[in-house]
Wavefront OBJ file of the C-alpha trace (Angstrom):
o trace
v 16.904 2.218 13.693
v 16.044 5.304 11.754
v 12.766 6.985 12.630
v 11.648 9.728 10.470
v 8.362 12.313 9.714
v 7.721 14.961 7.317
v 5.065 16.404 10.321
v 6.382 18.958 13.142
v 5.429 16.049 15.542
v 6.929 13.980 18.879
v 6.794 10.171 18.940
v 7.231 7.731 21.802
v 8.402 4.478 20.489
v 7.519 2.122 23.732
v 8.100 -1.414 22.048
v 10.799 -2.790 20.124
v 10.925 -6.142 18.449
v 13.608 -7.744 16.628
v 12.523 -11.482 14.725
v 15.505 -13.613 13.936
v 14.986 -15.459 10.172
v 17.394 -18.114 8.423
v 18.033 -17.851 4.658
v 20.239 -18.461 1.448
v 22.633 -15.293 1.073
v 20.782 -14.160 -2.345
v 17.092 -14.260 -0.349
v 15.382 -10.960 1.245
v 13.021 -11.761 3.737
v 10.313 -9.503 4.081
v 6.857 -9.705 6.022
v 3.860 -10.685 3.529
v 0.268 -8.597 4.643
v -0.440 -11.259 7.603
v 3.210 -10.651 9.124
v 4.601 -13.644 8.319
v 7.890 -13.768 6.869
v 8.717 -14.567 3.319
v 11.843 -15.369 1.145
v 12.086 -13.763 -2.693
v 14.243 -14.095 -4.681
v 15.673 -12.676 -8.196
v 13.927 -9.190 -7.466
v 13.617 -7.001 -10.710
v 11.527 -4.201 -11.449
v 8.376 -3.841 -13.299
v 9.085 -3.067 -17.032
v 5.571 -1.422 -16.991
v 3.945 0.081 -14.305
v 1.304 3.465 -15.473
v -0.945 5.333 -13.316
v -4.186 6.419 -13.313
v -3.220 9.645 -14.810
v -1.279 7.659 -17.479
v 2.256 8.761 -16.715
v 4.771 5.858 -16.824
v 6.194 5.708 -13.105
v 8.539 2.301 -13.615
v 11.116 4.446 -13.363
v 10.296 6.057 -10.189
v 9.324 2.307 -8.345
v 12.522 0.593 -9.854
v 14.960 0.751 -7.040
v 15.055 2.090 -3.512
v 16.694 5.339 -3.766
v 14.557 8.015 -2.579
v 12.525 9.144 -5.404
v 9.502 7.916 -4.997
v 6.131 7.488 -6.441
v 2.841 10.081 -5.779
v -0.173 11.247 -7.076
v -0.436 13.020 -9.813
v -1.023 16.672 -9.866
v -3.900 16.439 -12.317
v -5.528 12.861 -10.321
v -5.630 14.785 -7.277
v -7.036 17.930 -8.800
v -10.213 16.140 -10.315
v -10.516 13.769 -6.327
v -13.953 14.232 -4.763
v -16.531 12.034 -2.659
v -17.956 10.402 -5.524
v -14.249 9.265 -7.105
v -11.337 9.094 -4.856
v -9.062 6.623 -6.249
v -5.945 6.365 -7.676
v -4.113 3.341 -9.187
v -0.852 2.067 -10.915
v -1.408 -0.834 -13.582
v 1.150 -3.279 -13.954
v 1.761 -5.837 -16.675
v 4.117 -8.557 -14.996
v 5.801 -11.753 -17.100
v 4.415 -15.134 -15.741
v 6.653 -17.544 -14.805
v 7.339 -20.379 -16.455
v 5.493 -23.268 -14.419
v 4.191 -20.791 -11.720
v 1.060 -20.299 -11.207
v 1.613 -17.235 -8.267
v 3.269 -13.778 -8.466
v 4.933 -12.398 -5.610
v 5.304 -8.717 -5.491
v 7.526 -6.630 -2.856
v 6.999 -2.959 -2.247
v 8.914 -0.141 0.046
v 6.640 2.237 0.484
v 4.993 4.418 3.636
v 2.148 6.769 3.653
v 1.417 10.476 2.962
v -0.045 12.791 6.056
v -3.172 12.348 4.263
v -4.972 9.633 6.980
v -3.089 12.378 9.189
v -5.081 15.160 8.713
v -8.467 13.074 7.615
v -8.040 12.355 11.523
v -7.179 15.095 13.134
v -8.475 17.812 10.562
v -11.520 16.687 10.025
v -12.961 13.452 11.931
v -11.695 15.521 15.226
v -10.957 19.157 14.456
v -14.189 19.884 11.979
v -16.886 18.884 14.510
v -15.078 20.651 17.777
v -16.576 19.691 21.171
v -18.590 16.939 19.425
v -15.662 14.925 18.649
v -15.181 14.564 22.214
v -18.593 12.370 22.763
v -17.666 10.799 19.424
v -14.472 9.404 21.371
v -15.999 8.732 24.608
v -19.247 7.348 23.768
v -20.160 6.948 20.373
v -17.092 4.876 18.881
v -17.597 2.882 21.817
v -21.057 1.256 20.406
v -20.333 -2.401 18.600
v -22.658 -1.222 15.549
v -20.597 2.418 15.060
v -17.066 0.873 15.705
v -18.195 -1.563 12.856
v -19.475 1.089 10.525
v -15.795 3.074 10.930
v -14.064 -0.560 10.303
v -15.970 -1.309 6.735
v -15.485 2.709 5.548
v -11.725 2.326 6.288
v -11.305 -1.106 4.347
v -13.147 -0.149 1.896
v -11.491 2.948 1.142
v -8.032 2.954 3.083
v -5.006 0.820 2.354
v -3.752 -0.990 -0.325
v -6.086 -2.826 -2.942
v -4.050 -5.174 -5.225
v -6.499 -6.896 -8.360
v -5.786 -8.508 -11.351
v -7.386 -8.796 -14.773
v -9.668 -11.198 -15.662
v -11.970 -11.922 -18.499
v -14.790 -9.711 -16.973
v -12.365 -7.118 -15.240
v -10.354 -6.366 -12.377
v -10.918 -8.745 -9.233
v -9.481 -7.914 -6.202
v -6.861 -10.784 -4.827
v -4.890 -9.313 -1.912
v -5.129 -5.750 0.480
v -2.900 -4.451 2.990
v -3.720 -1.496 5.500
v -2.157 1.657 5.568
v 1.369 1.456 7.123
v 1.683 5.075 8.473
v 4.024 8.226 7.880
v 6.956 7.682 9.804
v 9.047 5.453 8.018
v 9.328 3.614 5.231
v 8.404 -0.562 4.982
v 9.276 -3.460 3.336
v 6.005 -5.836 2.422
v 5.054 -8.600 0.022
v 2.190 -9.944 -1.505
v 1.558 -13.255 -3.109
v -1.139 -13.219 -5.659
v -2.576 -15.727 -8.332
v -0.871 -15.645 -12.140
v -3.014 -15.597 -15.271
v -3.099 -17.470 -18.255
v -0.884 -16.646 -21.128
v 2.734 -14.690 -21.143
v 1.645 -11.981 -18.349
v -0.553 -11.112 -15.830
v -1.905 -7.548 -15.612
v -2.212 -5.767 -12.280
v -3.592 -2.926 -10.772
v -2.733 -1.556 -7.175
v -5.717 0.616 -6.204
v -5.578 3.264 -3.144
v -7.002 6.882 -2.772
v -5.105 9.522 -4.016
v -2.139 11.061 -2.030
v -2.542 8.284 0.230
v 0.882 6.822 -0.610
v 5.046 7.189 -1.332
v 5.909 4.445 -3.271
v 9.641 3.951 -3.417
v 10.435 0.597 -4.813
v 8.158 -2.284 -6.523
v 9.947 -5.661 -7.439
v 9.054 -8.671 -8.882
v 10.363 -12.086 -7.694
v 11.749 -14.573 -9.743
v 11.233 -17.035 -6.569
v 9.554 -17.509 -3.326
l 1 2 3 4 5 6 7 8 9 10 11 12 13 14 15 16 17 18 19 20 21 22 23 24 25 26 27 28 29 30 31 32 33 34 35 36 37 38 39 40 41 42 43 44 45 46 47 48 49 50 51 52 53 54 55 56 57 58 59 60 61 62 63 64 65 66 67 68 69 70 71 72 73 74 75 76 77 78 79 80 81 82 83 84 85 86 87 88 89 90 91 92 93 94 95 96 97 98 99 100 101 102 103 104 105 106 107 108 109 110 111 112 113 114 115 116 117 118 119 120 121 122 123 124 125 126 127 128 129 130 131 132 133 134 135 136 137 138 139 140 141 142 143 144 145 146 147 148 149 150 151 152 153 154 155 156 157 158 159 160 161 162 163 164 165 166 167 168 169 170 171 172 173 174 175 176 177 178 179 180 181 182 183 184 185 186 187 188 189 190 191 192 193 194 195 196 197 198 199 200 201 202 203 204 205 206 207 208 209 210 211 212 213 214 215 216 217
């Protein structure tokens, strides 16, 4: 096991888990966003995948070798309260007979829900933060308010294009910085020869090293 992070910080790892899976030697088995384990098969990479700042990046999310996707400068420059999103758009070939897509990504976060903690939810409002932890966080109705601002900002957001626009069809939470990880996500195909898809997150959030397509599942 290989435990890595780009932060000048300690970690206790105080539970292990190894799950056991059976499968055909040209299947990887990765967990989907529940945790449940899933076969693919015939992984390629997508032939177009462009992010919000229009730069192709297919290149960068083709294989797992290291370099691996970010923001872009200029997306990151223009971020602020009112527009703090990011996305790569993908246009994936159906499958003949198919009517689902399964997608595979290696990817881990940036330090930026790092410092969002500890910069600013803890360090910005000093002493306070210390009744926020021990009191207020501790109500049903503000623990419930901090759960729908992190899902609907935080994570992974994965839509695809319909008639009237983008709907969103699967999500995933954020992962952390440590290491990388291996996830999949089944999603609905569209009519005609492709469906178009767009992973939405806020900017910075993510390193993207791989994104493959399945032939199979």
């Amino acid at each position: 096991i290989e435990v890595r992070n780009e932060a000048l910080e300690t970690h206790y790892i105080n539970h292990l888990e190894i799950l056991e899976t059976r499968h055909l030697r040209d299947e990887l088995v990765v967990p989907d966003q529940r945790g449940n384990p899933i076969s693919l098969r015939g992984l390629s990479a997508p032939v177009v995948a462009r992010d919000r700042s229009g730069r192709d990046v297919a290149s960068l999310v083709a294989s797992a070798d290291g370099s691996v996707f970010s923001t872009a400068n200029v997306t990151l420059a223009r971020a602020d309260s009112s527009d703090l999103e990011d996305h790569i758009d993908l246009v994936i070939p159906n499958q003949a007979g198919g009517d689902s897509i399964a997608i595979m990504f290696r990817l881990r976060n940036s330090l930026l829900n790092t410092v969002l903690l500890y910069d600013n939810m803890l360090a910005a409002p000093g002493a306070a933060s210390l009744d926020w932890l021990g009191k207020d966080v501790q109500r049903i109705s503000t623990a419930i308010d901090l759960g729908r601002w992190y899902e609907k900002h935080m994570g992974m957001r994965i839509s695809v294009l319909r008639d009237d626009g983008y709907h969103e069809v699967a999500r995933f939470s954020d992962k952390g910085p440590i290491a990388f990880h291996d996830i999949a996500v089944v999603i609905p195909s569209q009519k005609g020869n492709s469906t178009r898809v767009r992973l939405a997150f806020v900017a910075d959030d993510w390193r993207i090293d791989r994104i493959a397509i399945a032939s199979s599942f």
